[in-house]
N, C-alpha and C positions, 0 to 999 in steps of 0.2 A: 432051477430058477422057478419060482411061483408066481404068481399075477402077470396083469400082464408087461409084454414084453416091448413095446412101443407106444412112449410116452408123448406128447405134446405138452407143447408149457407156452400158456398164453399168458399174456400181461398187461398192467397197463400203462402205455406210454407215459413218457415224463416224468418219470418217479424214481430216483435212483435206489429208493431201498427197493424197488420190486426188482429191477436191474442186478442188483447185488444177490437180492434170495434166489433169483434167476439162475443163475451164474454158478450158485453153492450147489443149487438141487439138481440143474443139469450135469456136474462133476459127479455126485455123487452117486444117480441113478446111471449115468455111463460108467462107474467104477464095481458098477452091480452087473455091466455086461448087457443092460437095457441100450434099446436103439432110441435114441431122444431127438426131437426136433423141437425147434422154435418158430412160434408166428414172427413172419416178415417185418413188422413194425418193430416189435420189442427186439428182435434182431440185428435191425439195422442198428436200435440205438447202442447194444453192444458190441459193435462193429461185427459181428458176425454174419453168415448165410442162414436165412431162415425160409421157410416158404407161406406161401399164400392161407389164409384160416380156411378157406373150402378145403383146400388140397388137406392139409391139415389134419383136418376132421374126418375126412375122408379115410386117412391114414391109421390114425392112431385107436389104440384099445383103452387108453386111457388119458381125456384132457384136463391137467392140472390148472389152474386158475387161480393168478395172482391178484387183486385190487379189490373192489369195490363190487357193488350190485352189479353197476357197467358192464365190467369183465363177465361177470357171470353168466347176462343175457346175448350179450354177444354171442359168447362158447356155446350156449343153447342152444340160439337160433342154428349155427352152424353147424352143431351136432344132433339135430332134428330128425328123429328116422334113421340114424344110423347105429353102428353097434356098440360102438365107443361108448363109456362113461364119462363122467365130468368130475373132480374132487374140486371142490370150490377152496379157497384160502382167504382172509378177508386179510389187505393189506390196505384198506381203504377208510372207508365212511362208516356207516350205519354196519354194513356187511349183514344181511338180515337171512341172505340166501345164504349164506357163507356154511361149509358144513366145520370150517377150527378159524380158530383166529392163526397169527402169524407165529405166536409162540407154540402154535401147537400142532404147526407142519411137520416137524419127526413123527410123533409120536401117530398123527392123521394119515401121515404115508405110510409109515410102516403096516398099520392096519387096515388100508387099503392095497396094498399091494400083496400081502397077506391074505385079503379077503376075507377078513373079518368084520368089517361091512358090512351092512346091506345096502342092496341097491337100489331104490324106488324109481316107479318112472311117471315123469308129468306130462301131463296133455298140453299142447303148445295150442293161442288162440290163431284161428286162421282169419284174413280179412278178403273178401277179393270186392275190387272195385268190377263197377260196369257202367259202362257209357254209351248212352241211349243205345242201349240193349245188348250192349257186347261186352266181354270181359275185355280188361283192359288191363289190370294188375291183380296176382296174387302172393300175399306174404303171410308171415308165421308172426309170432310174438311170445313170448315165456310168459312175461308179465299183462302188458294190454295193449290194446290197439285202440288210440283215441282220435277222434276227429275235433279239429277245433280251431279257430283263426290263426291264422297263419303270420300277421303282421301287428298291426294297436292290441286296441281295445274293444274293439266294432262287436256284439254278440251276434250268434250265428244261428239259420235259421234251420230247423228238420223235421223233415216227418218219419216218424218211428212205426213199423211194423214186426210183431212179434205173434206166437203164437195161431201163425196163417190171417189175423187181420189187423187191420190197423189200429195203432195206439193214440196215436197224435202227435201235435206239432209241440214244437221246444224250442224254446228260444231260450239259450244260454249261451255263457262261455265257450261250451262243450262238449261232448260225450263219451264216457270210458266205459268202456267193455274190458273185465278182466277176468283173468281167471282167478281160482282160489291164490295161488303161489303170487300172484298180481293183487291179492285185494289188501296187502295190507301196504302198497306201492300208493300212485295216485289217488287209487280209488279210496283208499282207508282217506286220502289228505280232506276229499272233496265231500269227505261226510259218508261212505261208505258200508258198509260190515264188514266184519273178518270173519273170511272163513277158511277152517281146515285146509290145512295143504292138501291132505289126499280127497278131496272132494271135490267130482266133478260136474263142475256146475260152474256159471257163466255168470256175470254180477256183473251191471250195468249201471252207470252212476251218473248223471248228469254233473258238471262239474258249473258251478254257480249257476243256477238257473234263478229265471226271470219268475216266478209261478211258487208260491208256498206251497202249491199241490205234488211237485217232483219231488220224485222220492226214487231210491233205487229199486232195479230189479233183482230176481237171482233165479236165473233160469237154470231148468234142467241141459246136464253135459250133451244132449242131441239138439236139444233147441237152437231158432239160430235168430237173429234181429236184423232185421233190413231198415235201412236208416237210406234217409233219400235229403241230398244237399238243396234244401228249395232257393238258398243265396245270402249273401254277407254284404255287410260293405264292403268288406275287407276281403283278403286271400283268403281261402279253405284248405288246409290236408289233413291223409291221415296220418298217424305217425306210428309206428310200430315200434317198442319199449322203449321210445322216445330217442331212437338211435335211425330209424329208417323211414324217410319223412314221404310220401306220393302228394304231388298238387291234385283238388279236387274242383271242377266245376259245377257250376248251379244242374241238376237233374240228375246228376251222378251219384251212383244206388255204391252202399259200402254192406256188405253182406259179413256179417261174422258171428263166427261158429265155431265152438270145440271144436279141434280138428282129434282125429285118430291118433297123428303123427305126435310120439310122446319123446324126454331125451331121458336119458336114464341118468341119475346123480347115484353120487357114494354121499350115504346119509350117517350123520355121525349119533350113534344111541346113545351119548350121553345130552344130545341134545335136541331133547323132543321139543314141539310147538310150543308148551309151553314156559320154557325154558326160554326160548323167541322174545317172548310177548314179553316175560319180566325184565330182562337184560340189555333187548333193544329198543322196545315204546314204555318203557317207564311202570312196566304192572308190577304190582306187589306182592308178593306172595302175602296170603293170609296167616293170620296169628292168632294164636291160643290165649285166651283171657282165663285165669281163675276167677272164681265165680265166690 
């Protein structure tokens, strides 16, 4: 047997064709003599034993990944630093992360399990809160880590430091910090750039802001932006890939930074970035005029 030998297969809930593709691929890789497990949720909906996505990730040499963007950040965050890789499947939305779409899980497996593949690895954004001087929370993000009202409409207020000094206050909606793999997420919606997947480097976006002068950043992959909560009408948190939400109070500093900690994906070469760009944001490829 080649590749590897212990699969997971996450998914995503409520969705009976992921349910069903589930169901096909775990037969099939069990009928290859592979030891397969399933996340606890998608599990349960198939009446089956699954276990927990830490354990999970912890576990396996390879995490397959049924649904949407969603599914994809999840499986990240959870396979963050470990040895495992992730083959993404889009059985969802936009699917942007996605390395095949649904009809092209054979032929995606086979050539990952094969190891025909390459494997690339991405830097996960790190955020750690601090309150009045102490750490209080720290989390990962694939995609970004935003701060931003928590309930109405109320805009929020901060002071931003970069660069060891200070930048100034902002009063907006918002603020997204993403990574490359994150910038064409949020931050591309909120008026952002795109940049390279393999580039690391940190893009910072205010998301409606009050001020015709904001504009985004894009910092170098060591730099890091300290953003200080000065207060809201309204609630504050930060949310990490919009799946992992921390409540913030007025004074409390959100520090975020490239981290080291990268997850390794199976990238599929027939479909480079820019392939991405025309297929999922509507770009065109260019055309030949006679002259």
């Amino acid at each position: 047997m080649t590749g590897p030998r212990r699969v997971g297969i996450l998914g995503h809930v409520g969705r009976l064709e992921v349910r069903r593709v589930a169901a096909r691929l775990a037969a099939g890789l069990q009928r290859q003599g592979r030891d397969v497990r399933l996340d606890e949720l998608l599990a349960a909906e198939m009446g089956r034993a699954g276990v927990p996505l830490g354990e999970l990730a912890r576990w396996c040499q390879l995490l397959i990944t049924l649904g949407g963007d969603g599914t994809v950040l999840a499986g990240a965050r959870a396979l963050a630093g470990r040895s495992g890789a992730m083959l993404s499947v889009n059985l969802g939305g936009l699917g942007f992360l996605a390395a095949a779409e649904s009809r092209e899980l054979v032929p995606a497996l086979r050539a990952t399990l094969a190891e025909r593949w390459p494997l690339v690895r991405r830097r996960l954004v790190g955020a750690a809160v601090h309150r009045r001087g102490r750490p209080l929370h720290r989390g990962l993000a694939m995609n970004d880590a935003v701060i931003k009202g928590a309930g109405g409409y109320a805009a929020i207020h901060l002071r931003l430091a970069a660069f060891g000094q200070d930048i100034g206050h902002l009063v907006a909606d918002g603020l997204i910090a993403a990574s490359a793999s994150g910038s064409t997420a949020y931050s591309l919606s909120a008026g952002g750039p795109l940049l390279a997947p393999d580039l690391e480097a940190l893009v910072v976006t205010p998301a409606c802001p009050h001020s015709l002068g904001s504009r985004s950043l894009v910092l170098a992959g060591d730099a890091e932006i300290r953003v200080r909560v000065i207060g809201s009408f309204d609630r504050t948190a930060l949310l990490l890939d919009g799946q992992d939400s921390i409540a913030l109070e007025p004074r409390d500093e959100v520090r975020i930074r490239l981290e080291r900690t990268t997850v390794r994906m199976v990238q599929n070469p027939a479909r480079p970035f820019v392939h991405a760009l025309q297929s999922k944001l509507g770009w065109q490829g260019s055309t030949r005029r006679s002259l």
